[in-house]
C-alpha positions in Angstrom: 11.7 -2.2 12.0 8.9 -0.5 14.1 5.9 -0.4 12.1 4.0 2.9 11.9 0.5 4.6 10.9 0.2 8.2 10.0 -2.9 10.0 10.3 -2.9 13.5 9.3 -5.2 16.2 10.1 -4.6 18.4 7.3 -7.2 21.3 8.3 -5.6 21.8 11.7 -1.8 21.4 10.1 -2.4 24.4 7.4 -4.4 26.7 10.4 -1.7 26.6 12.9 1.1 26.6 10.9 0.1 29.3 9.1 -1.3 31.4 12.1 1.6 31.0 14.2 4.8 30.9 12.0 2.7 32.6 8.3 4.1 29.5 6.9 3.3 26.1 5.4 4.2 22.9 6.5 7.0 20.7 4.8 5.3 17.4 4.4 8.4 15.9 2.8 10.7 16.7 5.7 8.2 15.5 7.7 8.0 12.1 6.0 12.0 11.9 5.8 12.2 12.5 9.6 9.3 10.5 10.7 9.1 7.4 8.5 13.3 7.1 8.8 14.3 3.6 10.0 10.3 2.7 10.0 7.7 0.6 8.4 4.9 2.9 7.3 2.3 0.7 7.5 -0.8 3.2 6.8 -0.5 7.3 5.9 -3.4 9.3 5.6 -4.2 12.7 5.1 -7.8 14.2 6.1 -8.4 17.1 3.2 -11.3 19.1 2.0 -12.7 18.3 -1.3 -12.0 21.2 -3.6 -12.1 22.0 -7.1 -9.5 25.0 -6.8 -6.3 24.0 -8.9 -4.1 24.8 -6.4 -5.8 22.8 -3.6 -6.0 19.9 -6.1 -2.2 19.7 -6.9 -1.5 19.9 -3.0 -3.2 16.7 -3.1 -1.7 15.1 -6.2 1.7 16.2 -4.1 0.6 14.1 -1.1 -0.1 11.1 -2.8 3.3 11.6 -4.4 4.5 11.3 -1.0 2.7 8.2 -0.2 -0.3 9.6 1.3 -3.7 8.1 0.9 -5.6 11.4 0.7 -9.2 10.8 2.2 -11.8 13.7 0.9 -14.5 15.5 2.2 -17.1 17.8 1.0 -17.1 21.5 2.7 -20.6 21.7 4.1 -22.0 25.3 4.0 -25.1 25.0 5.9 -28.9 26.8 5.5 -28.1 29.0 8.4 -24.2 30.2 6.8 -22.0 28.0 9.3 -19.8 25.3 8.0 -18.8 21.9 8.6 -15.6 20.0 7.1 -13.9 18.7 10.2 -12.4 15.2 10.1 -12.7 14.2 13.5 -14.5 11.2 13.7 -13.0 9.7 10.5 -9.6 10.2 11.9 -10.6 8.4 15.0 -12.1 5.7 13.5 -9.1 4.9 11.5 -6.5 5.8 13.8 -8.9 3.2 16.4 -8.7 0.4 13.2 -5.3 0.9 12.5 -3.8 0.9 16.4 -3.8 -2.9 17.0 -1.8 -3.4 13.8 1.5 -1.3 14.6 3.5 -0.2 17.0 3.2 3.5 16.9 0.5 6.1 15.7 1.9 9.5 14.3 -0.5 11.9 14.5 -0.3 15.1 13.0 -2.7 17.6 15.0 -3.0 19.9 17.4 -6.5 19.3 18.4 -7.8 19.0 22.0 -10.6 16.4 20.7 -7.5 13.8 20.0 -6.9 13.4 23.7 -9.3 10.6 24.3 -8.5 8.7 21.1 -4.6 8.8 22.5 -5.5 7.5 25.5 -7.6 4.8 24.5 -5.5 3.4 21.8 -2.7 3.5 24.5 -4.8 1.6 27.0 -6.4 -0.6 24.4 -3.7 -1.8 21.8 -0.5 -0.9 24.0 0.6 1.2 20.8 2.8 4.2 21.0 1.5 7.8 20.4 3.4 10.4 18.4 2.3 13.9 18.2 3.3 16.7 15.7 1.9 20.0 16.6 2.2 23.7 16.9 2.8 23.8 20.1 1.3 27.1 20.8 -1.6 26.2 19.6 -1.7 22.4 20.5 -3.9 21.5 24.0 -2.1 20.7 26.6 -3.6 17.6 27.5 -2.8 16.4 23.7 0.4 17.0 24.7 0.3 15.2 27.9 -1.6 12.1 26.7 0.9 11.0 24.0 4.3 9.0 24.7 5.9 11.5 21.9 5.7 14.9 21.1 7.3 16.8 18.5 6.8 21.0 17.8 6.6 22.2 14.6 8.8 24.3 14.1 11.4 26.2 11.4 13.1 22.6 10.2 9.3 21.5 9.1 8.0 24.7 7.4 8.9 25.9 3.9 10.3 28.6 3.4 8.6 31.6 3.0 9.1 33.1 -1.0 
């Protein structure tokens, strides 16, 4: 079985989806269709730290998936901006985890990736999935990886 990692940008997931289709996205169809005839090796999910209820049991439900949810404080700087990207941790792990499987999922949209897929391509000879909203995805993301997959209505939940 191939082995995988999954590496979820869960910031960029809940924007686009929500922007573009004024949905959310349906982590366990994603896990059914992406982890079928696989060997998850690694799944992570880059959240904000949050004491709201609701943000917590979206967590708990993750881990019930088999996520590891990693956390991060929500900076509010002195001069009102904000900072609670996971960038760099997602590279850094992604970068750790490439020489030990045979394909990285990676669930973002973000431009930033691009260099990250190419290098772990070069570097490890490892296969690059992306799942994206495509409308809002960089096109270079897109480009880079060996795999891409739109979000679209079969990953969303429905709307109530």
């Amino acid at each position: 079985m191939e082995k995988v990692a999954i590496f979820v940008d869960v910031q960029n997931i809940y924007y686009t989806t929500k922007q573009h289709y004024q949905s959310n996205f349906d982590y366990n169809q994603f896990w059914a269709q992406a982890t079928q005839n696989r060997d998850v090796v690694l799944a992570n999910a880059y959240a904000i730290s949050s004491q709201d209820p609701k943000q917590r049991q979206f967590h708990h439900i993750l881990r019930g998936i088999g996520f590891n949810v990693q956390l991060k404080p929500f900076i509010q700087r002195q001069d009102g901006s904000a900072k609670g990207d996971w960038d760099v941790g997602i590279c850094l792990d992604v970068y750790e985890a490439a020489s030990t499987v045979d394909r990285v999922i990676l669930l973002s949209g973000d431009g930033d990736f691009e260099l990250l897929v190419k290098r772990v391509q070069q570097r490890f000879g490892v296969n690059v999935e992306i799942y994206s909203v495509r409308a809002l995805t960089a096109q270079g993301l897109i480009e880079a990886c060996d795999v891409y997959t739109p979000i679209s209505s079969e990953l969303l939940l429905e709307r109530r």
